[in-house]
C-alpha positions in Angstrom: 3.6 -7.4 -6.7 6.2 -8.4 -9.1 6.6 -6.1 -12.3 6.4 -8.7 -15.4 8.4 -7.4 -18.7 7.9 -9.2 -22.2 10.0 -8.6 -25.3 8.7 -6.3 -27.7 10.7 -8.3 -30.0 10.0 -11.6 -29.9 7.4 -12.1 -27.0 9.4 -13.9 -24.4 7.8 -12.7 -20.8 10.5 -12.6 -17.4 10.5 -11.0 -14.1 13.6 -9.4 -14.7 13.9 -6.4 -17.5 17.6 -6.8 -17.6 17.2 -10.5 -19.2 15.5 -8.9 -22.6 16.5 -7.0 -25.9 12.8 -4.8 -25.5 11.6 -4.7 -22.2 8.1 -3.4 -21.9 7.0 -3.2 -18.5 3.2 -5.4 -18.6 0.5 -5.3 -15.9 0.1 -9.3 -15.3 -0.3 -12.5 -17.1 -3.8 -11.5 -18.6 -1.7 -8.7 -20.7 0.2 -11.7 -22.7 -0.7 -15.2 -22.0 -3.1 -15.7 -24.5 -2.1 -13.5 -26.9 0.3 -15.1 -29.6 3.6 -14.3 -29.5 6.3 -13.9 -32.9 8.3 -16.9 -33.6 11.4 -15.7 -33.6 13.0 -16.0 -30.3 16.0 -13.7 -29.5 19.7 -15.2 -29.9 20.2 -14.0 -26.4 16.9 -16.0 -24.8 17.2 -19.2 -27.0 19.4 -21.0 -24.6 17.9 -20.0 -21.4 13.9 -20.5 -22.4 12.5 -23.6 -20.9 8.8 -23.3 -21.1 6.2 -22.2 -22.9 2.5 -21.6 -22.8 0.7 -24.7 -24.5 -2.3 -22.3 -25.4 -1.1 -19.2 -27.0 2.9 -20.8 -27.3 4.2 -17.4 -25.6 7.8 -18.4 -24.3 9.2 -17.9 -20.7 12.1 -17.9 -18.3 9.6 -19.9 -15.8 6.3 -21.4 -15.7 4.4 -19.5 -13.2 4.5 -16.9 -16.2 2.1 -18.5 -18.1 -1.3 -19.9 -18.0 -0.6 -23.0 -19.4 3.3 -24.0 -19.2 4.8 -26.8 -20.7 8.3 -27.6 -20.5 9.9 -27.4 -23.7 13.8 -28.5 -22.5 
């Protein structure tokens, strides 16, 4: 299984810890999808987000993060 990591700054969810200000370490999707995220995306993540989750509008690096992605670029 793939460890998932979200921001504990802004929300954004990737597969790679590395690509985050505040990597926490989550279990799966059920742990953020769903769950709103803060608004205020990263400087560092702004450019490379492309999708988002059209239910809870949690931001991510791809969309089989999310339940619900929607491209947003």
């Amino acid at each position: 299984m793939t460890n998932l990591y979200e921001c504990g700054r802004c929300g954004v969810v990737s597969e790679a810890s590395n690509h985050l200000c505040q990597p926490l370490e989550v279990a799966g999707r059920e742990g953020y999808c769903g769950i709103l995220a803060p608004r205020d995306i990263c400087d560092s993540m702004q450019e490379s987000l492309t999708f988002e989750c059209a239910s809870c509008g949690r931001p991510a690096e791809n969309k089989e993060l999310l339940c619900d992605p929607h491209k947003i670029r």
